[in-house]
C-alpha positions in Angstrom: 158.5 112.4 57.2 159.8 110.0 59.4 162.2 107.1 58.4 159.2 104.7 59.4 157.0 106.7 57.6 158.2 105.5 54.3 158.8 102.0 54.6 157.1 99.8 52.2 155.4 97.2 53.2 156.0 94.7 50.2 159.5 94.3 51.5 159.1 92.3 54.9 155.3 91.1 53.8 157.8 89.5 50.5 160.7 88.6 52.8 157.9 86.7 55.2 156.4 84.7 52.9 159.3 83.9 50.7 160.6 82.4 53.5 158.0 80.7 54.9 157.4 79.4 51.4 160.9 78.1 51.7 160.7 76.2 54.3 156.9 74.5 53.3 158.0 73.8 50.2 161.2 72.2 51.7 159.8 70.5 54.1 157.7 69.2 51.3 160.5 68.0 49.5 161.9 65.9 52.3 158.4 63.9 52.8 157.7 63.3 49.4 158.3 59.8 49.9 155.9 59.2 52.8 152.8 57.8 50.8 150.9 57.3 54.7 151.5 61.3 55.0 149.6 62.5 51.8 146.9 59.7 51.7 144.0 62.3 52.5 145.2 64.9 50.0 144.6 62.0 47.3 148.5 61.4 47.0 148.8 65.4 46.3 152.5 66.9 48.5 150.1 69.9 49.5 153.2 71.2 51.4 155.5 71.6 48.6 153.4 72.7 46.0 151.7 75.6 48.8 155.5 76.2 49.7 155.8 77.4 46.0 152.9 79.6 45.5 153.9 81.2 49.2 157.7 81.5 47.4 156.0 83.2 43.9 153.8 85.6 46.1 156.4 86.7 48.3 158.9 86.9 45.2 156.5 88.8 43.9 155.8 91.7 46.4 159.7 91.8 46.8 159.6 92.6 43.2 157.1 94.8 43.1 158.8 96.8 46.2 162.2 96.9 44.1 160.6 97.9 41.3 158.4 101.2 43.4 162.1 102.0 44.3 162.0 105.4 45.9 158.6 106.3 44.5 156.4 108.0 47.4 152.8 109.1 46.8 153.2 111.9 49.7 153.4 115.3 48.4 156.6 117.8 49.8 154.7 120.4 51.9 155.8 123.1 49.6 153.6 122.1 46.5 150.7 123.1 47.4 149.4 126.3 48.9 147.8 124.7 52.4 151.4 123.3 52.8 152.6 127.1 52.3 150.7 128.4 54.2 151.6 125.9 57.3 155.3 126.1 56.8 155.1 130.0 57.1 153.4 130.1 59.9 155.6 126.8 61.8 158.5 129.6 60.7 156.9 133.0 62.4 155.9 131.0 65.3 159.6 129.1 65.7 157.7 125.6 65.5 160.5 124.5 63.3 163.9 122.5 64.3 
């Protein structure tokens, strides 16, 4: 398998919105005393408190990604008799590196 072949996707999916929710929620934090700015969310800094559920979901999926570690799902062709049978025959035909 291929070095691309086993990356997980939590990590940059985790690393995007972590840091997208970094800068929403900070940008949030640096308006929060512009009353005009928030008047149609009823008063509510909508870009803060999205910037921190974008920061918990992405430090989520970075911890779910840690926590996988090295786990794969994909089987080593030698564990099962089809992938047996295609590595001897890759061998007799000189199909292998």
């Amino acid at each position: 398998m291929s070095a691309a072949g086993g990356l997980d996707l939590r990590y940059p999916i985790g690393g995007l919105f972590t840091v997208l929710g970094v800068i929403l929620a900070g940008y949030g934090v640096i308006t929060r005393g512009n009353t005009a700015m928030y008047e149609r969310s009823t008063g509510v800094n909508l870009n803060f408190w999205w910037g921190a559920i974008m920061i918990a979901f992405g430090l989520l999926f970075l911890f779910l990604a840690a926590r996988a570690g090295g786990a794969s799902t994909s089987r080593p062709a030698m564990d099962d008799p089809e992938g047996r049978e295609t590595e001897a025959r890759e061998r007799a035909l000189g199909l292998e590196r």
